[in-house]
mmCIF file of the N, C-alpha and C atoms, coordinates in Angstrom:
data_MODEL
# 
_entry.id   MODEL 
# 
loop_
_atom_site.group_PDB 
_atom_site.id 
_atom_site.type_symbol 
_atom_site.label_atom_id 
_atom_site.label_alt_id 
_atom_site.label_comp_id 
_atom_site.label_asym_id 
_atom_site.label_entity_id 
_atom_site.label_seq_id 
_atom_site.pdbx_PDB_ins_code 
_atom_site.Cartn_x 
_atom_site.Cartn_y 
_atom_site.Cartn_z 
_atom_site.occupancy 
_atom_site.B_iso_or_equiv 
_atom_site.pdbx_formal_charge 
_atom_site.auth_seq_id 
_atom_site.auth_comp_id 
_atom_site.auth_asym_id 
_atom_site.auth_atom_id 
_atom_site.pdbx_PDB_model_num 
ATOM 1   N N  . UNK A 1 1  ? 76.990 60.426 211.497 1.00 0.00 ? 1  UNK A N  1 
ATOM 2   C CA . UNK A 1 1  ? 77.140 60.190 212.915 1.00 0.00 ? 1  UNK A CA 1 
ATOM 3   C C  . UNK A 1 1  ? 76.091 60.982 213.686 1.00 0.00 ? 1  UNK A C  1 
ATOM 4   N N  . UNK A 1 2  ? 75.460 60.518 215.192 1.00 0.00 ? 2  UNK A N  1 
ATOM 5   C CA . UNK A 1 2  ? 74.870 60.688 215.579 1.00 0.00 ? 2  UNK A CA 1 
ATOM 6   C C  . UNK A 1 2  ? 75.414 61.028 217.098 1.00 0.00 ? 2  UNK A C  1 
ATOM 7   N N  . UNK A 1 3  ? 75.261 62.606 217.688 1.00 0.00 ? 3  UNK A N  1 
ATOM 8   C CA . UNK A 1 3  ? 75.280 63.388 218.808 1.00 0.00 ? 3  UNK A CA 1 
ATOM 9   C C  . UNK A 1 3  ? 74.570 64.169 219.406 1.00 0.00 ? 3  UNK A C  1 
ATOM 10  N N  . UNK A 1 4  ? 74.216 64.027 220.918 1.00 0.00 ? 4  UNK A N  1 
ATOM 11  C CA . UNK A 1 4  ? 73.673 64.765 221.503 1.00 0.00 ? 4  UNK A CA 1 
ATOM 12  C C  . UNK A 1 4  ? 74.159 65.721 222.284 1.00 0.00 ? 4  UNK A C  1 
ATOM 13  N N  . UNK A 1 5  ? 73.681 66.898 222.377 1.00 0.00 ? 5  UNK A N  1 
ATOM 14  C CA . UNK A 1 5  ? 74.388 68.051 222.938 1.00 0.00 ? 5  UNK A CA 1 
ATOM 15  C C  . UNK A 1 5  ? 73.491 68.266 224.466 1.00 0.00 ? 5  UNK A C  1 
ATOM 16  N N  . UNK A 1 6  ? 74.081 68.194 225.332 1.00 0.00 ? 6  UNK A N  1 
ATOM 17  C CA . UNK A 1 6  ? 73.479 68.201 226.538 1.00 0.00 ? 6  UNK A CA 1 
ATOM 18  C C  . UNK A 1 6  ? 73.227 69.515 227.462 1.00 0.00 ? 6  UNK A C  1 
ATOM 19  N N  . UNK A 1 7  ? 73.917 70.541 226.732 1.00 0.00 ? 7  UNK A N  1 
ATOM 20  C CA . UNK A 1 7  ? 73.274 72.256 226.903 1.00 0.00 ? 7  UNK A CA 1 
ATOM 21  C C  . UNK A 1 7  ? 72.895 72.673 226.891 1.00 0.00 ? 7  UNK A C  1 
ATOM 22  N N  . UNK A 1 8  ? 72.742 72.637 225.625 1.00 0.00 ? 8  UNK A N  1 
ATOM 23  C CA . UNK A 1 8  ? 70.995 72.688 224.027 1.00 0.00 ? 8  UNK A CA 1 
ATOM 24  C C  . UNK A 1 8  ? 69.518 71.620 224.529 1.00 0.00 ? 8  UNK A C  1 
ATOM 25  N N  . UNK A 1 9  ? 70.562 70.295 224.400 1.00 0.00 ? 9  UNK A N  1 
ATOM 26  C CA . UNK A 1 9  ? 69.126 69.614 224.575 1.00 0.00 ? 9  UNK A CA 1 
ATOM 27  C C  . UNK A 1 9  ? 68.591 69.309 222.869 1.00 0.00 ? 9  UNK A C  1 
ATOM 28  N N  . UNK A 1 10 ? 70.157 69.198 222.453 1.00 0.00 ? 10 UNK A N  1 
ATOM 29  C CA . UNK A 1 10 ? 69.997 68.794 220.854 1.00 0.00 ? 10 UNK A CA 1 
ATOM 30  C C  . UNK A 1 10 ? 70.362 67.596 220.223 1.00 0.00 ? 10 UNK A C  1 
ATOM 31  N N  . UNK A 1 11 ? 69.824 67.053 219.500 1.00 0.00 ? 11 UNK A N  1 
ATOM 32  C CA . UNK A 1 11 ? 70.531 66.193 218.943 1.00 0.00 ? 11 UNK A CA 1 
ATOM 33  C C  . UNK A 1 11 ? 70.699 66.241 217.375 1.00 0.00 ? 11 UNK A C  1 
ATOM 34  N N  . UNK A 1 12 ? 72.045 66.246 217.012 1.00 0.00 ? 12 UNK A N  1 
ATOM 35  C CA . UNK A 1 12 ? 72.043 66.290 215.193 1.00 0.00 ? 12 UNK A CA 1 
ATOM 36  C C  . UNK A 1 12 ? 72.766 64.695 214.949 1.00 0.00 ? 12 UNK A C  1 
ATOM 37  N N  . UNK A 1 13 ? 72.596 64.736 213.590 1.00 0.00 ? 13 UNK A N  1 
ATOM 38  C CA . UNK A 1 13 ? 72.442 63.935 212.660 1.00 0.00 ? 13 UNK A CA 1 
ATOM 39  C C  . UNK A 1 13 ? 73.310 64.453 211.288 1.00 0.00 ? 13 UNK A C  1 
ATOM 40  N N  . UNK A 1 14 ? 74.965 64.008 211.301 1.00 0.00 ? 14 UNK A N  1 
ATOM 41  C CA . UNK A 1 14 ? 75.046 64.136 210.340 1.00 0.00 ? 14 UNK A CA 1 
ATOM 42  C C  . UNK A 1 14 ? 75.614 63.661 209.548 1.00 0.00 ? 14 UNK A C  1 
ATOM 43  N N  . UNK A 1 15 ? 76.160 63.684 208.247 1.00 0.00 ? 15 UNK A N  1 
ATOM 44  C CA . UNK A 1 15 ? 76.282 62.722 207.270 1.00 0.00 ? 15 UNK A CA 1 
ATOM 45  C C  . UNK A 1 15 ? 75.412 61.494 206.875 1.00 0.00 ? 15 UNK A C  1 
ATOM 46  N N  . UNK A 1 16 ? 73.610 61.881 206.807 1.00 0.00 ? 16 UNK A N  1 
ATOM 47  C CA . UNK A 1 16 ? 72.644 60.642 206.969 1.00 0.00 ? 16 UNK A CA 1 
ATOM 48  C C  . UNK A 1 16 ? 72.651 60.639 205.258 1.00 0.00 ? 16 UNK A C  1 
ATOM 49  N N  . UNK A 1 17 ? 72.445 59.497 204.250 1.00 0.00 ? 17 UNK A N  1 
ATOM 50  C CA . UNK A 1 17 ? 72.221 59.930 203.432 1.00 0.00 ? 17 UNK A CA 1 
ATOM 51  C C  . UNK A 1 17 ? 70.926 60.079 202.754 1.00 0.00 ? 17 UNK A C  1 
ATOM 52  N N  . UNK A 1 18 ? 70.292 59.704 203.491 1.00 0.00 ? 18 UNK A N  1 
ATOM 53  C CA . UNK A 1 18 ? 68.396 60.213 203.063 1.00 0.00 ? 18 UNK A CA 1 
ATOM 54  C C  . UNK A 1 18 ? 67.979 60.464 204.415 1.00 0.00 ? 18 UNK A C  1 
ATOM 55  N N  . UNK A 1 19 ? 66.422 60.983 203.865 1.00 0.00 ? 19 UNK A N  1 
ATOM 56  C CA . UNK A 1 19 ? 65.957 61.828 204.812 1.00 0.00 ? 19 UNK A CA 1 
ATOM 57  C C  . UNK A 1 19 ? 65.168 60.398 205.628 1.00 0.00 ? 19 UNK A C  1 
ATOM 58  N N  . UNK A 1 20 ? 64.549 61.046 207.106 1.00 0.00 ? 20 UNK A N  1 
ATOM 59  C CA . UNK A 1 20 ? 64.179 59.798 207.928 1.00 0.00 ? 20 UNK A CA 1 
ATOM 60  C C  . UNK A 1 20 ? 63.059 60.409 208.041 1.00 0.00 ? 20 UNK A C  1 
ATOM 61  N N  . UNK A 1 21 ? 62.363 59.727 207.750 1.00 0.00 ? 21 UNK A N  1 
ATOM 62  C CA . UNK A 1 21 ? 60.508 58.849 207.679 1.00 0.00 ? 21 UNK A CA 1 
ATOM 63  C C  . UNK A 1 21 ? 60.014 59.117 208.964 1.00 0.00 ? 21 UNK A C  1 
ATOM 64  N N  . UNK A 1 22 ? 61.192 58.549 209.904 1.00 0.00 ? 22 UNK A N  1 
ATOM 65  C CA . UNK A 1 22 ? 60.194 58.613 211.335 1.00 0.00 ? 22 UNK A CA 1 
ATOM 66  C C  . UNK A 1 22 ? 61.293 58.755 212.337 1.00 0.00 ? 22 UNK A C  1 
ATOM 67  N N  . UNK A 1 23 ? 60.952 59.385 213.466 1.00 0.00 ? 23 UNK A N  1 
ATOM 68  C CA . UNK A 1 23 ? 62.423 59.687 214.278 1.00 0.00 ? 23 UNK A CA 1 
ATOM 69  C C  . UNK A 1 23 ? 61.350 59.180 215.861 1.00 0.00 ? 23 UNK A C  1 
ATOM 70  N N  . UNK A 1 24 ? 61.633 58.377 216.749 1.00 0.00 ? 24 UNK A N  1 
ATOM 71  C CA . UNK A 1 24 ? 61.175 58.342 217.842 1.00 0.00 ? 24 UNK A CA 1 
ATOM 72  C C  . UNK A 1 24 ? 62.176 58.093 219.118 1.00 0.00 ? 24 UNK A C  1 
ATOM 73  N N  . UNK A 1 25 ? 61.785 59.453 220.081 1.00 0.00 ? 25 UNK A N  1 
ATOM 74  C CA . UNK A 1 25 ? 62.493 59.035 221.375 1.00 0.00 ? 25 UNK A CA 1 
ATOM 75  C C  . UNK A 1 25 ? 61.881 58.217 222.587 1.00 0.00 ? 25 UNK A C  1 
ATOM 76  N N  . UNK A 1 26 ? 62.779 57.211 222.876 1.00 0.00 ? 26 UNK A N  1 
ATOM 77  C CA . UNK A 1 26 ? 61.919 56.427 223.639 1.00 0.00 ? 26 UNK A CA 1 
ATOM 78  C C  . UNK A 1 26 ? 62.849 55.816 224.893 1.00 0.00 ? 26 UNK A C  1 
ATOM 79  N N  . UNK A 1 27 ? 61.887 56.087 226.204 1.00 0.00 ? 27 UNK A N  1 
ATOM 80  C CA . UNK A 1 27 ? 62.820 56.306 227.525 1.00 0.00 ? 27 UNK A CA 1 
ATOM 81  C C  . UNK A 1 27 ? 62.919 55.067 227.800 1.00 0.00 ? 27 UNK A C  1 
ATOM 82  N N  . UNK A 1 28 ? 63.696 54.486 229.148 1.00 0.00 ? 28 UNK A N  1 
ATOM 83  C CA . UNK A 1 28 ? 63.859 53.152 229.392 1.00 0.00 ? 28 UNK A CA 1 
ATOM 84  C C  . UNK A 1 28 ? 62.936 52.291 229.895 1.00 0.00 ? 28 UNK A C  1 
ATOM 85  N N  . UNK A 1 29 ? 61.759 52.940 229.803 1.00 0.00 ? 29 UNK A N  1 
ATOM 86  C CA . UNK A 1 29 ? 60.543 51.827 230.401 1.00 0.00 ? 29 UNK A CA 1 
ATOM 87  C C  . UNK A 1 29 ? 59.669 51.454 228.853 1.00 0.00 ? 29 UNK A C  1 
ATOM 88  N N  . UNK A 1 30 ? 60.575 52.003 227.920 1.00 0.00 ? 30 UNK A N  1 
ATOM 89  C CA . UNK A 1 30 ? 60.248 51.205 226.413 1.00 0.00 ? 30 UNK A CA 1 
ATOM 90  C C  . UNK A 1 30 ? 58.643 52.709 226.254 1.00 0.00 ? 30 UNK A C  1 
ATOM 91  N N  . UNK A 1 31 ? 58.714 53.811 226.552 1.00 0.00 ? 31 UNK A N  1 
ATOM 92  C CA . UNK A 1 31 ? 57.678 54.659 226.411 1.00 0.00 ? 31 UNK A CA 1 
ATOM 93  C C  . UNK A 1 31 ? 57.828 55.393 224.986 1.00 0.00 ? 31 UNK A C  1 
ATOM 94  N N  . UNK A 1 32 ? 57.504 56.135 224.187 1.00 0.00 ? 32 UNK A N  1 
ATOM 95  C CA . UNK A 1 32 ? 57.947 56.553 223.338 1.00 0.00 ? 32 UNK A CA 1 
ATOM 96  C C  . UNK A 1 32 ? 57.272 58.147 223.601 1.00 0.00 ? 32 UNK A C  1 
ATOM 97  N N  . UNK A 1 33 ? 58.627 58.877 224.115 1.00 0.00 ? 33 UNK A N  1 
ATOM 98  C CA . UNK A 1 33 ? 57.988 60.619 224.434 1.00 0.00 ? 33 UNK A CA 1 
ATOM 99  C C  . UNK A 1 33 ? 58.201 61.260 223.167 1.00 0.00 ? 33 UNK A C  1 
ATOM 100 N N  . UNK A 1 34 ? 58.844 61.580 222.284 1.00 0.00 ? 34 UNK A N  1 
ATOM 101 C CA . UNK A 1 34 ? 58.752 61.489 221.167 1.00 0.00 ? 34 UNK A CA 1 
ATOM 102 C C  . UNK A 1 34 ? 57.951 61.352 220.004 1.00 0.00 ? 34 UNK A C  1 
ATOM 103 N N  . UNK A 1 35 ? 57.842 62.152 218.930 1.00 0.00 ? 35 UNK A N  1 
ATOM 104 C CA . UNK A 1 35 ? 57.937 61.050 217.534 1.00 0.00 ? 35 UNK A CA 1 
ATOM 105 C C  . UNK A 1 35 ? 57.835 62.133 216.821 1.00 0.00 ? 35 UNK A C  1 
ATOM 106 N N  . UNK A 1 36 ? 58.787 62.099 215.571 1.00 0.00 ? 36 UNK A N  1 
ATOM 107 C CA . UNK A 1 36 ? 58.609 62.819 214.467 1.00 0.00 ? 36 UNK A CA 1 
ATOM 108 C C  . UNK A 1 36 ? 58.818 62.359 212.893 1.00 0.00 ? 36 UNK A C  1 
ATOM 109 N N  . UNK A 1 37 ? 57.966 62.411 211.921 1.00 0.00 ? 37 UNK A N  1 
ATOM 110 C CA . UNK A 1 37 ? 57.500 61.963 211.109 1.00 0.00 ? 37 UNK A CA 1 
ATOM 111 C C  . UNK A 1 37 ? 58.325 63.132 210.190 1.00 0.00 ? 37 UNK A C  1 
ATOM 112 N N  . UNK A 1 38 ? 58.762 62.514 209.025 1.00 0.00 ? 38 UNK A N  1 
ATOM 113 C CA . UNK A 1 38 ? 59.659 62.896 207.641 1.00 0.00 ? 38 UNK A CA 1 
ATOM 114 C C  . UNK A 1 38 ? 60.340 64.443 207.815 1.00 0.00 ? 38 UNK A C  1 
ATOM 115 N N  . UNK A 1 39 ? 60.927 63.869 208.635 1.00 0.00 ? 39 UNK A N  1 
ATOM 116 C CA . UNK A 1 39 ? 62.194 64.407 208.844 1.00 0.00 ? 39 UNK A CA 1 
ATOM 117 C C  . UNK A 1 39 ? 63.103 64.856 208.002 1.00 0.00 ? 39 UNK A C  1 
ATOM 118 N N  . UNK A 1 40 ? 63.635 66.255 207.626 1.00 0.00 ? 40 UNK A N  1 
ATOM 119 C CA . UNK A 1 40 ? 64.858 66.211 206.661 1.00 0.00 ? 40 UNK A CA 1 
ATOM 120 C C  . UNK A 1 40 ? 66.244 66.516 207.058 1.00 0.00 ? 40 UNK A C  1 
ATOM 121 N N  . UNK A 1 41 ? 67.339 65.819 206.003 1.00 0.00 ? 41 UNK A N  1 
ATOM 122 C CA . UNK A 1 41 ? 68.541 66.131 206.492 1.00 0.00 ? 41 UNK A CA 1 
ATOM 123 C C  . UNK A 1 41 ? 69.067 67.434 206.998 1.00 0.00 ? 41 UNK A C  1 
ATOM 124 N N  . UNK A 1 42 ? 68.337 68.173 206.191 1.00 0.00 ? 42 UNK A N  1 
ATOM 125 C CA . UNK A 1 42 ? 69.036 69.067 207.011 1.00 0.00 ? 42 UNK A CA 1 
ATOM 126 C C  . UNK A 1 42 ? 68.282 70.075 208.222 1.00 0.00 ? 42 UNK A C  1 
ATOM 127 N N  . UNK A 1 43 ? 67.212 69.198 208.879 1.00 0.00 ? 43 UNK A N  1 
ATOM 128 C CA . UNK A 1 43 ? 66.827 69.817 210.043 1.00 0.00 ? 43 UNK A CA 1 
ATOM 129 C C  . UNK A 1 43 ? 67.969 68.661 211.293 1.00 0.00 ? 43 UNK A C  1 
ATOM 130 N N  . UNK A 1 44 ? 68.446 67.421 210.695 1.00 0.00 ? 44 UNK A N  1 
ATOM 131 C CA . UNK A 1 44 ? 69.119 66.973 211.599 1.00 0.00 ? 44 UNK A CA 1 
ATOM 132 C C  . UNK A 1 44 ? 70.208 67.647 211.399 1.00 0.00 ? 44 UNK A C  1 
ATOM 133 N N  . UNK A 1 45 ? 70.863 68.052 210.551 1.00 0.00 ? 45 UNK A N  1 
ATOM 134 C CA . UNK A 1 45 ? 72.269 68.709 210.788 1.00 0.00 ? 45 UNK A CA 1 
ATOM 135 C C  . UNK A 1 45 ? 72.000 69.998 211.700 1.00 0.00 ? 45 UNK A C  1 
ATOM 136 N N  . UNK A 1 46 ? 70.558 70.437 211.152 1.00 0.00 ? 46 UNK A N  1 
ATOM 137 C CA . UNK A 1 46 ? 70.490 71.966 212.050 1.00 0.00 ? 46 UNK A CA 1 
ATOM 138 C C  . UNK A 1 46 ? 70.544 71.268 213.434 1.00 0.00 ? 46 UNK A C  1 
ATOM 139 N N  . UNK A 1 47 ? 69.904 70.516 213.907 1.00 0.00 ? 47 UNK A N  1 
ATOM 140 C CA . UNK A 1 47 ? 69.507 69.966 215.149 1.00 0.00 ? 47 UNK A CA 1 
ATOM 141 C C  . UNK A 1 47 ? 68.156 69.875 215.449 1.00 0.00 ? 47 UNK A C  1 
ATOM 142 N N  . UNK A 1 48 ? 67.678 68.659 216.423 1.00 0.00 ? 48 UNK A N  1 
ATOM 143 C CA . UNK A 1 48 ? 66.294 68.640 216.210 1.00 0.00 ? 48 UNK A CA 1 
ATOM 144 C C  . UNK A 1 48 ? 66.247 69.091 218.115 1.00 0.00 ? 48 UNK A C  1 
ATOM 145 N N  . UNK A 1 49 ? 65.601 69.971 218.509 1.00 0.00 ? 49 UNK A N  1 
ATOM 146 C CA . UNK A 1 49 ? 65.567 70.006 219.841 1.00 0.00 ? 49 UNK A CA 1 
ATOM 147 C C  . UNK A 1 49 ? 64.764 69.189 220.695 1.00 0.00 ? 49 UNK A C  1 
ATOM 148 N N  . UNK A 1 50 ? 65.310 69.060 222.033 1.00 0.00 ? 50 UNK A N  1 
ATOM 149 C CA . UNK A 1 50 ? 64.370 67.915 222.586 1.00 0.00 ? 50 UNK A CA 1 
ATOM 150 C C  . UNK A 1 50 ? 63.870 68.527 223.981 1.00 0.00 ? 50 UNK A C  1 
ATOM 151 N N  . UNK A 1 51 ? 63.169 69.662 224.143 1.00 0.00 ? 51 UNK A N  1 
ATOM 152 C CA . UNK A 1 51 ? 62.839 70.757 225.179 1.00 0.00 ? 51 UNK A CA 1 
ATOM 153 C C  . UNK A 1 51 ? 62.121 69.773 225.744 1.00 0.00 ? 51 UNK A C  1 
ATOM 154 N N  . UNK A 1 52 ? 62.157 69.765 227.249 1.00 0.00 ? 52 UNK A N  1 
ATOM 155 C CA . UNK A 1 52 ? 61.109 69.620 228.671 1.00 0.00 ? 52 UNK A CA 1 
ATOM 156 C C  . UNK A 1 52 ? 61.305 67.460 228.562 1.00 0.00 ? 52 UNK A C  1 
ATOM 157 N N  . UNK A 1 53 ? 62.292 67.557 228.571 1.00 0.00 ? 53 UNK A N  1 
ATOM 158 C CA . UNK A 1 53 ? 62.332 66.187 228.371 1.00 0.00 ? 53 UNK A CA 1 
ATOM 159 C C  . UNK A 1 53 ? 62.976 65.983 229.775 1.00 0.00 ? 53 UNK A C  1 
ATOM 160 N N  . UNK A 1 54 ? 63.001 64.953 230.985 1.00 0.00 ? 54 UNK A N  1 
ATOM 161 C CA . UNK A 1 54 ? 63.798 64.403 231.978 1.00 0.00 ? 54 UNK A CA 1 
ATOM 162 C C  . UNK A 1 54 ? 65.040 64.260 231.975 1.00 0.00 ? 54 UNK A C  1 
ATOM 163 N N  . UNK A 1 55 ? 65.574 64.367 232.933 1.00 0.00 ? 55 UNK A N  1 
ATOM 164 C CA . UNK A 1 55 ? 66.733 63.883 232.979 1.00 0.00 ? 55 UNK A CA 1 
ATOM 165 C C  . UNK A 1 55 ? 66.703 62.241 233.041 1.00 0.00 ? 55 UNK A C  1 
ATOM 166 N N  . UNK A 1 56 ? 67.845 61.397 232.198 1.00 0.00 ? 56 UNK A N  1 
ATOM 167 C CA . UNK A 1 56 ? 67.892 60.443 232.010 1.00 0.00 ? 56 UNK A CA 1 
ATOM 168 C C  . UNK A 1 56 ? 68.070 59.484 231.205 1.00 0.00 ? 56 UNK A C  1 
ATOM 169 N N  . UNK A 1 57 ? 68.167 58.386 230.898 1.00 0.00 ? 57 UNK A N  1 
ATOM 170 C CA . UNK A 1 57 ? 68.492 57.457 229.396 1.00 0.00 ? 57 UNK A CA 1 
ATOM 171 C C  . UNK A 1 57 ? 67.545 57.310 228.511 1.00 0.00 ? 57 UNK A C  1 
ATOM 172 N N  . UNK A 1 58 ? 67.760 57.538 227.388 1.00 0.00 ? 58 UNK A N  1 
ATOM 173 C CA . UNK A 1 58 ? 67.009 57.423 226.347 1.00 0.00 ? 58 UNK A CA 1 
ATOM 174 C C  . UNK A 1 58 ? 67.730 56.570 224.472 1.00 0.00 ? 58 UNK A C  1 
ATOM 175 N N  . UNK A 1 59 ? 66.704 56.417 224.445 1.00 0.00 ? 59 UNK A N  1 
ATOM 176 C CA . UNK A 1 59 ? 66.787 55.480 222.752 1.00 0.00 ? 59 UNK A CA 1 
ATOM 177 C C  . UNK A 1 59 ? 66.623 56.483 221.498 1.00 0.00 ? 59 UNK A C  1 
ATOM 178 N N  . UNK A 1 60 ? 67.162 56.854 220.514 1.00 0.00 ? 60 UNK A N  1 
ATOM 179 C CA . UNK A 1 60 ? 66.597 57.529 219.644 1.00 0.00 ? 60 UNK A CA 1 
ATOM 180 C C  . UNK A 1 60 ? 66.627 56.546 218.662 1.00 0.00 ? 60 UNK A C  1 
ATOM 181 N N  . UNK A 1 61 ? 65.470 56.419 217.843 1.00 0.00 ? 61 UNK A N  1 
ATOM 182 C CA . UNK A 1 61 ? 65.074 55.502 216.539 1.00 0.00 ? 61 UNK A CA 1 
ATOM 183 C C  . UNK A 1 61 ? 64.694 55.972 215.420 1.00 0.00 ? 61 UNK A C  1 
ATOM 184 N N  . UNK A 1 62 ? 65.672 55.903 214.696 1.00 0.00 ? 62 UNK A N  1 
ATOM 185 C CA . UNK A 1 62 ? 65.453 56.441 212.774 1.00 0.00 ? 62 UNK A CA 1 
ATOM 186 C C  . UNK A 1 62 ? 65.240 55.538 212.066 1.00 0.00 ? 62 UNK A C  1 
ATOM 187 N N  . UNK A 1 63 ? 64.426 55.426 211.260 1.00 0.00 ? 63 UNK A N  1 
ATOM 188 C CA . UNK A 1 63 ? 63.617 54.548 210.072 1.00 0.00 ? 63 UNK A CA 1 
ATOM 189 C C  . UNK A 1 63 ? 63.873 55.972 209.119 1.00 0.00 ? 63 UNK A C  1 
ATOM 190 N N  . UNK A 1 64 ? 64.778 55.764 208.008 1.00 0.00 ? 64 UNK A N  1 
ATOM 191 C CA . UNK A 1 64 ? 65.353 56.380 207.044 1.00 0.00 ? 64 UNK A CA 1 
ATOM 192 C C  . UNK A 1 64 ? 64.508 55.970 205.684 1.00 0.00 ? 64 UNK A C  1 
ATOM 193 N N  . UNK A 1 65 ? 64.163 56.576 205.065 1.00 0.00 ? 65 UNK A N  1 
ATOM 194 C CA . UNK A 1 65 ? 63.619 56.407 203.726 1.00 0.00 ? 65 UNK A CA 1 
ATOM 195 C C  . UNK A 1 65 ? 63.919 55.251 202.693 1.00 0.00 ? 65 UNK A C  1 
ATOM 196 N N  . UNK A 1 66 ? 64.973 55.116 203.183 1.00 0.00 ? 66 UNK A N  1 
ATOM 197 C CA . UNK A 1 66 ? 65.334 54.008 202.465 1.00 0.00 ? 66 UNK A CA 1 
ATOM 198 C C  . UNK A 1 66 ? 65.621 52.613 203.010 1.00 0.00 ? 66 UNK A C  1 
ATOM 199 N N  . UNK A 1 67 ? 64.593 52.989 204.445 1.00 0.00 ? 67 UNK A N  1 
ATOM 200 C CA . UNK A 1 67 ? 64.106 51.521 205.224 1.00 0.00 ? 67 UNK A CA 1 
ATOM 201 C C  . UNK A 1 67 ? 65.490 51.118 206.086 1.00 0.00 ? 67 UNK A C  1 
ATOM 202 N N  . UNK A 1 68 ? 66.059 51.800 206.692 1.00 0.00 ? 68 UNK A N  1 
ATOM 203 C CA . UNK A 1 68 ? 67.119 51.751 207.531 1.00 0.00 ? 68 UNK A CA 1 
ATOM 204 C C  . UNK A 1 68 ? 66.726 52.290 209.137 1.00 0.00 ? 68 UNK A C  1 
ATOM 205 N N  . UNK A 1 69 ? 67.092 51.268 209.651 1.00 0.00 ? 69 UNK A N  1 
ATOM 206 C CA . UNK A 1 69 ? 67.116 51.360 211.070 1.00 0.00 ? 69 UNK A CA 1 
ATOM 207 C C  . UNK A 1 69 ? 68.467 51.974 211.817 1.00 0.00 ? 69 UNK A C  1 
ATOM 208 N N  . UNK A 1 70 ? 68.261 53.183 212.503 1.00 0.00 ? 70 UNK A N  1 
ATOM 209 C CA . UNK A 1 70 ? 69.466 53.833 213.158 1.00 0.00 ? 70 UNK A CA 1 
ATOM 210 C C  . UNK A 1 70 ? 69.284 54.043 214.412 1.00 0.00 ? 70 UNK A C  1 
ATOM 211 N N  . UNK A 1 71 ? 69.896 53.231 215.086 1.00 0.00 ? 71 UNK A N  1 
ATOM 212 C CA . UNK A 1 71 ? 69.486 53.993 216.801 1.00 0.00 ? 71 UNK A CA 1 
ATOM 213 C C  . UNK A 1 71 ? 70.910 54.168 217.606 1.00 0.00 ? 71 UNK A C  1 
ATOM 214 N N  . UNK A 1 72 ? 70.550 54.796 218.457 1.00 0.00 ? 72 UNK A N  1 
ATOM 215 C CA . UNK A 1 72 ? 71.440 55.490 219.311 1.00 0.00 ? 72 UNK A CA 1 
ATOM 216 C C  . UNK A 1 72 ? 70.635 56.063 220.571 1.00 0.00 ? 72 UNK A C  1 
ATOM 217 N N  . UNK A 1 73 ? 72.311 55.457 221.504 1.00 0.00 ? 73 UNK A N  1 
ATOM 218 C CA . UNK A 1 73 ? 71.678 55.656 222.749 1.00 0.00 ? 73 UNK A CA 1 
ATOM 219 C C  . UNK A 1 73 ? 72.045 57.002 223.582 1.00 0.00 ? 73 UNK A C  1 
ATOM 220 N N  . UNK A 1 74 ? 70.953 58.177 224.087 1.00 0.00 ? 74 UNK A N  1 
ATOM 221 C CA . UNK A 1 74 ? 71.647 59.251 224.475 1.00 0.00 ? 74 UNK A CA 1 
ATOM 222 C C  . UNK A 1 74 ? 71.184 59.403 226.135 1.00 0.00 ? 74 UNK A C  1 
ATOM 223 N N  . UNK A 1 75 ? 72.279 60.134 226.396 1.00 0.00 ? 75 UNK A N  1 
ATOM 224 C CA . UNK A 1 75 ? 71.988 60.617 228.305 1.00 0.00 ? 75 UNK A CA 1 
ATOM 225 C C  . UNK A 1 75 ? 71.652 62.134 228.217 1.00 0.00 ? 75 UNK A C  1 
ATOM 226 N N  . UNK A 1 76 ? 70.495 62.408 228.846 1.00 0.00 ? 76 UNK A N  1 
ATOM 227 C CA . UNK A 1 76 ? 69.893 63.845 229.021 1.00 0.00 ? 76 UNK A CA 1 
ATOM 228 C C  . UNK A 1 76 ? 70.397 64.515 230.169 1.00 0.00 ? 76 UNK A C  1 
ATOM 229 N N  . UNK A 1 77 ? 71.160 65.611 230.758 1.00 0.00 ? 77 UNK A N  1 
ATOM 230 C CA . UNK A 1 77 ? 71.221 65.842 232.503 1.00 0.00 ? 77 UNK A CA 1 
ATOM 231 C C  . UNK A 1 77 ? 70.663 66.720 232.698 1.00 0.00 ? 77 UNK A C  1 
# 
């Protein structure tokens, strides 16, 4: 499962069962502020931080190693 912590400015990832290839955040005008490349599980369980980012809606997109698409939609305040 996938949560964002809006205190922190975190988002974890957990129970993924492979690691993700490519992680991109991308705001509602389809921009991609973001991107992080091979990713491991357990930096998503640690949490991946998302510092100096806007307030506002955003997309997060995982392409998992084993060619899986995960997205989820988070609110920043």
């Amino acid at each position: 499962y996938i949560y964002y912590q809006n205190t922190t400015n975190t988002l974890f990832v957990k129970k993924l069962n492979s690691a993700v290839s490519k992680l991109a955040l991308i705001n509602m005008r389809g921009q991609t502020v973001l991107e992080l490349l091979d990713v491991s599980t357990e930096q998503l369980q640690n949490g991946i931080p998302f510092s100096n980012i806007a307030t506002g809606a955003y997309v997060v997109c995982m392409r998992t190693e084993a060619n899986e698409l995960i997205t989820k939609k988070i609110i920043a305040k």
